[in-house]
C-alpha positions, 0 to 999 in steps of 0.5 A: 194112188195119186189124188188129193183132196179138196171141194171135188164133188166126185166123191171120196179122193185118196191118197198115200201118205207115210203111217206119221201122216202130218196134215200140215206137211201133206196138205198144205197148213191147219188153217187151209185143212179146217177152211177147206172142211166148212166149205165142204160141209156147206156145199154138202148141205147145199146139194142135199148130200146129207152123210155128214149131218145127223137125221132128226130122229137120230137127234131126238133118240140122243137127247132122250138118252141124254134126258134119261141120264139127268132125271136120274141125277135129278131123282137121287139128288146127284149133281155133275162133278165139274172139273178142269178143261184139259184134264181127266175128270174129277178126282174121283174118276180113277177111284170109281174105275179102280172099284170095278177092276178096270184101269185107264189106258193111256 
């Protein structure tokens, strides 16, 4: 295979790179992958091509999800534990794992 990618508009490009695949080294820098990606995303939507975008009642079906989940908490009195950006949840997490027999996998 010997193709690259970038804002071609004749579909999916492919190309073979190493199994440690570094973005940075194949394509060129961080920051010129991420500015290539909205300009994709933007020319996508431009011309009606709408694979990478979400279709309303996809949207919808979520948030009922989502609301289900909150009237809930809401009904038995249970609040969200908050918890530090970065980490893995509250401290009770591992706790409610462990009590079903189940671990985390690293």
């Amino acid at each position: 295979m010997n193709s690259t990618h970038g804002l071609a508009r004749d579909g999916l490009a492919l190309k073979q790179l190493p199994l440690n695949l570094s973005f940075d080294a194949a394509y060129g820098g961080a920051d010129r992958r991420r500015r290539i990606a909205y300009e994709r995303l933007l020319l996508d939507a431009m011309e009606g091509r709408s694979t990478l975008f979400v279709r309303r009642d996809e949207i919808e079906a979520a948030w009922g999800w989502i609301d289900g989940l909150v009237a809930g908490w809401e009904a038995l009195r249970i609040e969200p534990k908050p918890y530090p950006a970065g980490t893995w949840g509250p401290q009770g997490a591992a706790g409610l794992v462990e009590r079903h027999q189940h671990s985390w996998q690293e």
